[in-house]
N, C-alpha and C positions, 0 to 999 in steps of 0.2 A: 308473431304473425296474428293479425285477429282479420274479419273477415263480416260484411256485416250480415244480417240476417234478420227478415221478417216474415211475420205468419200471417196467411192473407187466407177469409171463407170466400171460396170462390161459389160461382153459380145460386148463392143466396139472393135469402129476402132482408135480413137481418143479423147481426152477431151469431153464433151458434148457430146457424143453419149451414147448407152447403157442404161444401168439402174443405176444410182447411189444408195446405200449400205452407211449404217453404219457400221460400228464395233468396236466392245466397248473389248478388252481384258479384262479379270476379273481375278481375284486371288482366289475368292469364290462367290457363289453366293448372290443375296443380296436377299431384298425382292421382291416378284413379281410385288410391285405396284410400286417399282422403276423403275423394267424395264420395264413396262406400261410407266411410267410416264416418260423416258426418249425416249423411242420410239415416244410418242407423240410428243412431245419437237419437234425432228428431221424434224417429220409429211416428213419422204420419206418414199416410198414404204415397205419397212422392214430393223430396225437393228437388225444384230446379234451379241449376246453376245457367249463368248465363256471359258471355264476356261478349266485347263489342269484335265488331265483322263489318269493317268499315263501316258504310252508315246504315247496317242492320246488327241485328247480335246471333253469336251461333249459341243455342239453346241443349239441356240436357238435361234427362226427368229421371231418378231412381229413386224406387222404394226401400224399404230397411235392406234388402235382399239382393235387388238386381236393379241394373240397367235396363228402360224400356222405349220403345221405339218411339211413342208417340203417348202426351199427356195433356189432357184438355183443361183440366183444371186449373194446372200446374204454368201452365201459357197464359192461359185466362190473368192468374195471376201475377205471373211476371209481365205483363204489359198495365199491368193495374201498379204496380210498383215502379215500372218506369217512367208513366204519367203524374204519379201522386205525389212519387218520394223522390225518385233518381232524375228530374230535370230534363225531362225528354221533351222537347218540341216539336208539335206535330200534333196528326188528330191518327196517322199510319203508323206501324212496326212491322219491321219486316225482320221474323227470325228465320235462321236457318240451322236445320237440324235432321236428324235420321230419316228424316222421313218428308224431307226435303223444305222445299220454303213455303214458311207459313206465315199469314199475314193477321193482324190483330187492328181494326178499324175502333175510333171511337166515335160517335154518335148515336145523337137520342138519348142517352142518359145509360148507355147501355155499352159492352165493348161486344164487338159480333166477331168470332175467330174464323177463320177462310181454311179448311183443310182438307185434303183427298178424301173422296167419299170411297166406302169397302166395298169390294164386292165380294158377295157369298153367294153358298151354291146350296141348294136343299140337301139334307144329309137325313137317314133314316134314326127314325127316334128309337133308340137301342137300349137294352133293360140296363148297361151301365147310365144313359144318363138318367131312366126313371130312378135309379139307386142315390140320383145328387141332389132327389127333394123327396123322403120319405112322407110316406100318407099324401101327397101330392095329388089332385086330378091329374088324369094323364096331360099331357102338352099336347097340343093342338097341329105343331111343327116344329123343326128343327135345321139348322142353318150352318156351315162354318165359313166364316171369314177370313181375313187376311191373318190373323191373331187370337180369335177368339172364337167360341160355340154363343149360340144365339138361339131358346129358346122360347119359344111362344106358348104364352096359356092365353086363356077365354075373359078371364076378367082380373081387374084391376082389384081386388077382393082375393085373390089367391095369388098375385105377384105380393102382395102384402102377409100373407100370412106363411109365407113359403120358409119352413130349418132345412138349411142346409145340411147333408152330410157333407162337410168340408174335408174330410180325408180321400171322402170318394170324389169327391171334386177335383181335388190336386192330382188324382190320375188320368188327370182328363186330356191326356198326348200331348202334345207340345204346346199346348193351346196354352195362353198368357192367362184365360179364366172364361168364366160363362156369363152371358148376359142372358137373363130372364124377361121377357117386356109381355104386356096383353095392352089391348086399347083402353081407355081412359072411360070410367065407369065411376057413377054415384052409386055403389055396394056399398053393404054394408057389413064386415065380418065380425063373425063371433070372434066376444075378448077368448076365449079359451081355446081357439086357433091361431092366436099369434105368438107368434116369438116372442120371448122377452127383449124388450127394447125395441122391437121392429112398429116401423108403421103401421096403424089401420089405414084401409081403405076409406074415405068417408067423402062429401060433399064435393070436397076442392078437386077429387080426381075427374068429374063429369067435366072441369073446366078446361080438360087438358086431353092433347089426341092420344097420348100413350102414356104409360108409365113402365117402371123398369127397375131393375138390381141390379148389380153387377157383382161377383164372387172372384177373387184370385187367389186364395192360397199359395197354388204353384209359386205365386209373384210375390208374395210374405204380406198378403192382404187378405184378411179373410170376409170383411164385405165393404166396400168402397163406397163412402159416401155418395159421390155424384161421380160422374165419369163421363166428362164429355169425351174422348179418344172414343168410347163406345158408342156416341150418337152416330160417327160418323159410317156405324153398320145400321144402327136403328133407324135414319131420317131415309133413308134410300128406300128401306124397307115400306117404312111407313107410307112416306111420299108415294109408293105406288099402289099399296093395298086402299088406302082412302083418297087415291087420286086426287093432291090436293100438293102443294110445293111449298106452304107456309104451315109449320107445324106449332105447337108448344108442347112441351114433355113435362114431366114431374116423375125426381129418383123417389122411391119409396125408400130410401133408409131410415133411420131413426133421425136422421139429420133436415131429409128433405131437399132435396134442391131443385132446380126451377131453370127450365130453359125454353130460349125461342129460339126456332132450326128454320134452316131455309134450305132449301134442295135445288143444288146448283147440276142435276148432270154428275159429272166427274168428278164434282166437290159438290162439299157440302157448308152451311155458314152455319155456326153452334154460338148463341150471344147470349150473354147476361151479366147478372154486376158481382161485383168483388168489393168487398171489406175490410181494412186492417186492425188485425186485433192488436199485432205486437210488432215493435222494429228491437233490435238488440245489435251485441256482438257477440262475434265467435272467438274466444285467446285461445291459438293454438299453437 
Protein backbone atom coordinates (compact mmCIF):
# COMPACT_ATOMS: atom_id res chain seq x y z
CA UNK A 1 0.00 0.00 0.00
CA UNK A 2 1.79 3.47 -0.50
CA UNK A 3 0.01 6.58 -0.21
CA UNK A 4 1.30 9.80 -1.42
CA UNK A 5 2.36 12.65 0.57
CA UNK A 6 3.53 16.30 0.54
CA UNK A 7 4.90 19.04 2.91
CA UNK A 8 3.35 22.19 2.19
CA UNK A 9 4.74 25.95 4.53
CA UNK A 10 1.66 27.15 4.80
CA UNK A 11 0.79 30.98 5.81
CA UNK A 12 4.47 32.03 4.51
CA UNK A 13 6.38 34.49 2.65
CA UNK A 14 8.95 32.17 1.51
CA UNK A 15 10.47 28.36 1.94
CA UNK A 16 11.07 28.09 5.64
CA UNK A 17 8.73 30.49 6.91
CA UNK A 18 5.16 29.61 7.99
CA UNK A 19 3.99 26.41 9.32
CA UNK A 20 4.82 23.33 7.47
CA UNK A 21 1.72 20.77 6.81
CA UNK A 22 1.34 17.39 5.65
CA UNK A 23 -1.10 16.13 3.36
CA UNK A 24 -1.73 12.76 2.60
CA UNK A 25 -4.58 12.55 -0.40
CA UNK A 26 -6.66 9.36 0.25
CA UNK A 27 -9.15 7.32 -1.96
CA UNK A 28 -11.03 5.88 1.44
CA UNK A 29 -10.30 6.03 4.73
CA UNK A 30 -8.16 3.61 6.43
CA UNK A 31 -7.98 2.83 9.92
CA UNK A 32 -7.55 5.37 12.54
CA UNK A 33 -4.41 4.11 14.17
CA UNK A 34 -2.79 4.56 10.70
CA UNK A 35 -3.57 7.88 10.64
CA UNK A 36 -2.26 8.29 14.26
CA UNK A 37 0.56 6.32 13.26
CA UNK A 38 1.38 8.14 10.29
CA UNK A 39 1.00 11.67 11.79
CA UNK A 40 3.48 10.62 14.40
CA UNK A 41 5.79 9.34 11.88
CA UNK A 42 5.77 13.16 10.33
CA UNK A 43 6.00 14.45 14.19
CA UNK A 44 4.99 18.22 12.49
CA UNK A 45 2.61 20.27 13.79
CA UNK A 46 -0.73 18.39 12.02
CA UNK A 47 -1.21 16.12 8.87
CA UNK A 48 -4.20 16.21 7.00
CA UNK A 49 -5.79 13.59 5.45
CA UNK A 50 -8.48 14.20 3.04
CA UNK A 51 -10.72 11.84 0.58
CA UNK A 52 -13.32 13.25 -1.98
CA UNK A 53 -17.30 13.83 -0.63
CA UNK A 54 -18.72 14.02 -3.93
CA UNK A 55 -17.74 17.23 -5.33
CA UNK A 56 -16.27 18.55 -1.97
CA UNK A 57 -13.66 16.37 0.27
CA UNK A 58 -14.25 15.55 3.85
CA UNK A 59 -11.05 16.77 5.59
CA UNK A 60 -8.91 15.62 8.97
CA UNK A 61 -6.06 17.29 11.01
CA UNK A 62 -3.87 15.25 13.82
CA UNK A 63 -0.94 16.14 15.52
CA UNK A 64 1.79 13.38 16.53
CA UNK A 65 -0.74 12.90 19.54
CA UNK A 66 -4.42 13.50 18.77
CA UNK A 67 -7.14 14.22 16.70
CA UNK A 68 -8.17 18.06 16.47
CA UNK A 69 -11.21 19.63 15.52
CA UNK A 70 -10.19 22.24 13.42
CA UNK A 71 -6.65 23.15 11.43
CA UNK A 72 -5.91 26.43 9.66
CA UNK A 73 -2.82 25.66 8.40
CA UNK A 74 -3.31 22.29 7.53
CA UNK A 75 -6.52 23.31 5.03
CA UNK A 76 -4.70 26.25 3.91
CA UNK A 77 -2.54 23.50 2.75
CA UNK A 78 -4.58 20.86 1.34
CA UNK A 79 -6.35 23.23 -1.03
CA UNK A 80 -2.81 24.45 -2.11
CA UNK A 81 -2.27 20.72 -2.97
CA UNK A 82 -5.45 20.29 -4.64
CA UNK A 83 -4.90 23.34 -6.97
CA UNK A 84 -1.16 22.74 -7.73
CA UNK A 85 -0.67 19.09 -7.51
CA UNK A 86 -4.13 16.92 -7.38
CA UNK A 87 -5.95 18.63 -10.71
CA UNK A 88 -8.61 20.27 -9.10
CA UNK A 89 -10.60 22.65 -11.21
CA UNK A 90 -12.04 25.48 -10.05
CA UNK A 91 -10.96 28.75 -8.26
CA UNK A 92 -13.70 27.07 -4.73
CA UNK A 93 -13.15 23.99 -2.35
CA UNK A 94 -15.44 23.06 -0.38
CA UNK A 95 -14.27 20.59 2.61
CA UNK A 96 -16.29 19.08 5.13
CA UNK A 97 -15.11 18.29 8.50
CA UNK A 98 -15.60 18.37 12.53
CA UNK A 99 -16.32 21.44 12.60
CA UNK A 100 -18.47 21.59 9.67
CA UNK A 101 -18.12 23.03 5.99
CA UNK A 102 -15.36 25.01 5.14
CA UNK A 103 -14.58 26.76 2.18
CA UNK A 104 -10.96 27.60 0.56
CA UNK A 105 -11.37 30.48 -2.18
CA UNK A 106 -8.58 31.23 -4.59
CA UNK A 107 -7.88 34.72 -5.79
CA UNK A 108 -5.35 37.57 -5.86
CA UNK A 109 -2.63 35.50 -5.66
CA UNK A 110 -3.51 34.56 -2.24
CA UNK A 111 -6.02 31.44 -0.94
CA UNK A 112 -8.49 33.13 1.78
CA UNK A 113 -10.08 30.15 4.05
CA UNK A 114 -14.07 30.88 5.20
CA UNK A 115 -14.37 29.43 8.93
CA UNK A 116 -16.61 29.82 12.12
CA UNK A 117 -15.50 32.65 14.03
CA UNK A 118 -15.08 31.78 18.32
CA UNK A 119 -16.75 32.99 20.61
CA UNK A 120 -15.01 33.75 24.08
CA UNK A 121 -16.12 34.90 27.25
CA UNK A 122 -13.53 37.12 29.69
CA UNK A 123 -12.09 34.72 32.31
CA UNK A 124 -10.09 36.08 35.32
CA UNK A 125 -6.31 36.19 34.96
CA UNK A 126 -5.48 33.37 37.79
CA UNK A 127 -1.88 32.91 39.39
CA UNK A 128 -2.04 29.42 37.41
CA UNK A 129 -1.96 31.23 34.11
CA UNK A 130 0.76 33.85 35.36
CA UNK A 131 2.75 30.43 36.21
CA UNK A 132 2.66 29.53 32.03
CA UNK A 133 4.95 32.64 31.34
CA UNK A 134 7.50 33.11 34.19
CA UNK A 135 9.15 36.72 34.68
CA UNK A 136 6.29 37.68 32.30
CA UNK A 137 4.58 41.32 32.71
CA UNK A 138 1.31 40.63 34.00
CA UNK A 139 -1.36 40.04 30.99
CA UNK A 140 -3.49 42.71 30.44
CA UNK A 141 -6.62 40.04 29.93
CA UNK A 142 -7.79 36.79 29.73
CA UNK A 143 -10.41 34.88 27.56
CA UNK A 144 -11.69 31.18 26.89
CA UNK A 145 -12.90 29.99 23.76
CA UNK A 146 -14.44 27.25 22.08
CA UNK A 147 -10.89 25.24 22.52
CA UNK A 148 -8.51 27.36 23.74
CA UNK A 149 -7.20 30.17 26.64
CA UNK A 150 -6.35 33.57 24.99
CA UNK A 151 -4.22 35.72 26.54
CA UNK A 152 -3.49 39.30 26.11
CA UNK A 153 -0.19 41.48 26.88
CA UNK A 154 0.60 45.23 25.96
CA UNK A 155 3.05 44.85 23.41
CA UNK A 156 4.31 43.04 20.56
CA UNK A 157 7.94 43.13 22.51
CA UNK A 158 6.87 40.77 25.12
CA UNK A 159 4.58 38.31 22.95
CA UNK A 160 8.21 37.93 21.49
CA UNK A 161 10.14 37.50 24.27
CA UNK A 162 7.70 35.36 26.40
CA UNK A 163 9.51 30.95 27.96
CA UNK A 164 6.95 29.20 28.25
CA UNK A 165 6.61 26.90 31.42
CA UNK A 166 5.10 24.23 29.10
CA UNK A 167 4.36 21.66 31.92
CA UNK A 168 2.28 24.33 33.41
CA UNK A 169 0.87 24.97 30.43
CA UNK A 170 -0.37 21.43 29.71
CA UNK A 171 -2.46 21.76 32.82
CA UNK A 172 -4.36 24.11 31.44
CA UNK A 173 -8.13 22.04 31.70
CA UNK A 174 -9.29 20.83 28.70
CA UNK A 175 -8.13 23.46 26.74
CA UNK A 176 -6.50 22.28 23.29
CA UNK A 177 -3.56 25.28 24.30
CA UNK A 178 -3.03 29.05 24.93
CA UNK A 179 -2.92 31.67 22.47
CA UNK A 180 -0.82 34.82 23.59
CA UNK A 181 -1.50 37.88 21.22
CA UNK A 182 -0.85 42.07 22.05
CA UNK A 183 -1.21 44.69 19.10
CA UNK A 184 1.34 45.11 16.50
CA UNK A 185 4.23 47.33 17.77
CA UNK A 186 7.78 48.61 16.30
CA UNK A 187 9.44 47.47 19.99
CA UNK A 188 12.32 46.73 20.35
CA UNK A 189 13.39 43.85 22.91
CA UNK A 190 16.44 43.11 24.72
CA UNK A 191 18.59 39.96 22.87
CA UNK A 192 18.92 38.70 26.68
CA UNK A 193 14.94 38.49 26.99
CA UNK A 194 14.43 36.28 24.41
CA UNK A 195 13.98 32.67 24.13
CA UNK A 196 16.50 30.93 22.36
CA UNK A 197 15.14 30.52 18.79
CA UNK A 198 12.18 32.85 19.44
CA UNK A 199 11.33 35.94 17.45
CA UNK A 200 12.43 39.54 18.24
CA UNK A 201 10.08 42.12 18.06
CA UNK A 202 11.35 44.64 15.51
CA UNK A 203 10.15 46.87 12.58
CA UNK A 204 7.83 44.52 10.48
CA UNK A 205 5.51 44.25 13.65
CA UNK A 206 4.31 48.22 13.38
CA UNK A 207 3.09 46.87 9.83
CA UNK A 208 0.67 44.44 11.24
CA UNK A 209 -2.73 45.02 13.69
CA UNK A 210 -1.53 42.12 16.11
CA UNK A 211 0.70 39.47 16.60
CA UNK A 212 0.62 36.17 18.52
CA UNK A 213 1.83 32.61 19.78
CA UNK A 214 0.24 29.80 20.17
CA UNK A 215 1.30 26.84 22.88
CA UNK A 216 -0.16 23.20 22.87
CA UNK A 217 1.57 20.66 24.75
CA UNK A 218 -1.59 19.11 25.88
CA UNK A 219 -1.93 18.58 21.92
CA UNK A 220 2.00 17.05 21.54
CA UNK A 221 2.89 20.77 20.37
CA UNK A 222 4.89 22.72 22.28
CA UNK A 223 4.81 26.06 20.11
CA UNK A 224 3.01 26.00 16.73
CA UNK A 225 4.42 27.83 14.14
CA UNK A 226 1.45 29.80 12.77
CA UNK A 227 -2.18 28.64 13.71
CA UNK A 228 -4.69 29.85 11.68
CA UNK A 229 -7.57 27.65 13.73
CA UNK A 230 -6.40 30.33 16.44
CA UNK A 231 -7.20 33.46 14.37
CA UNK A 232 -10.52 32.56 14.20
CA UNK A 233 -10.62 33.63 18.22
CA UNK A 234 -8.09 36.41 17.57
CA UNK A 235 -9.91 38.40 14.37
CA UNK A 236 -13.21 38.59 16.28
CA UNK A 237 -11.39 39.86 19.12
CA UNK A 238 -9.27 42.12 17.27
CA UNK A 239 -11.95 43.30 14.82
CA UNK A 240 -13.75 44.94 17.73
CA UNK A 241 -11.10 46.32 20.11
CA UNK A 242 -9.55 48.46 16.88
CA UNK A 243 -13.00 48.61 15.35
CA UNK A 244 -11.86 47.90 12.01
CA UNK A 245 -13.05 44.40 9.90
CA UNK A 246 -9.90 44.21 7.65
CA UNK A 247 -7.08 42.97 9.68
CA UNK A 248 -3.20 41.49 8.91
CA UNK A 249 -1.56 39.51 11.93
CA UNK A 250 2.05 38.20 12.14
CA UNK A 251 2.77 34.65 14.42
CA UNK A 252 5.88 35.62 16.22
CA UNK A 253 7.45 32.00 16.10
CA UNK A 254 10.94 31.54 15.00
CA UNK A 255 9.35 30.67 11.71
CA UNK A 256 7.16 33.71 11.36
CA UNK A 257 4.12 33.60 9.43
CA UNK A 258 1.92 36.21 7.86
CA UNK A 259 -1.75 36.51 7.54
CA UNK A 260 -4.72 38.81 6.18
CA UNK A 261 -8.12 38.27 8.26
CA UNK A 262 -11.33 39.61 7.34
CA UNK A 263 -14.09 39.66 9.97
CA UNK A 264 -17.28 38.11 8.73
CA UNK A 265 -19.80 38.27 11.81
CA UNK A 266 -20.10 34.59 12.52
CA UNK A 267 -17.09 33.66 10.41
CA UNK A 268 -14.26 34.74 9.99
CA UNK A 269 -11.84 34.75 6.39
CA UNK A 270 -7.94 33.71 7.42
CA UNK A 271 -5.88 34.00 3.61
CA UNK A 272 -2.56 33.60 2.73
CA UNK A 273 -0.04 31.64 0.53
CA UNK A 274 1.31 28.08 0.66
CA UNK A 275 4.58 26.50 -0.60
CA UNK A 276 5.79 23.01 -1.61
CA UNK A 277 8.76 22.00 -0.26
CA UNK A 278 8.40 18.12 -0.87
CA UNK A 279 5.84 15.52 -2.68
CA UNK A 280 6.95 11.79 -1.85
CA UNK A 281 5.42 8.30 -1.02
CA UNK A 282 4.32 6.59 1.94
CA UNK A 283 5.12 2.01 1.54
CA UNK A 284 2.99 0.82 4.03
Amino acid sequence: MSIKIYQVDAFCRELFSGNPAAVCPLGRWPADELLQSIAAENNLAETAFYVPDGDRFHIRWLTPTVEVDLCGHATLASAHVLFEHEGFAGERIVFTSRSGELVVDRRDGLLHLNFPADAVRPVEISAAMRSWFPGAPAPVAAYRGRSDYMVVFDSAATIASLVPDLAAIEKAGEARGVIVTAPGAATAAGASAVAPGAATADEGTSAVDFVSRFFAPQSGIAEDPVTGSAHTTLVPYWARRLAKTQLTAMQLSARRGFLQCRDLGERVEISGVAKTYMEGQLFL
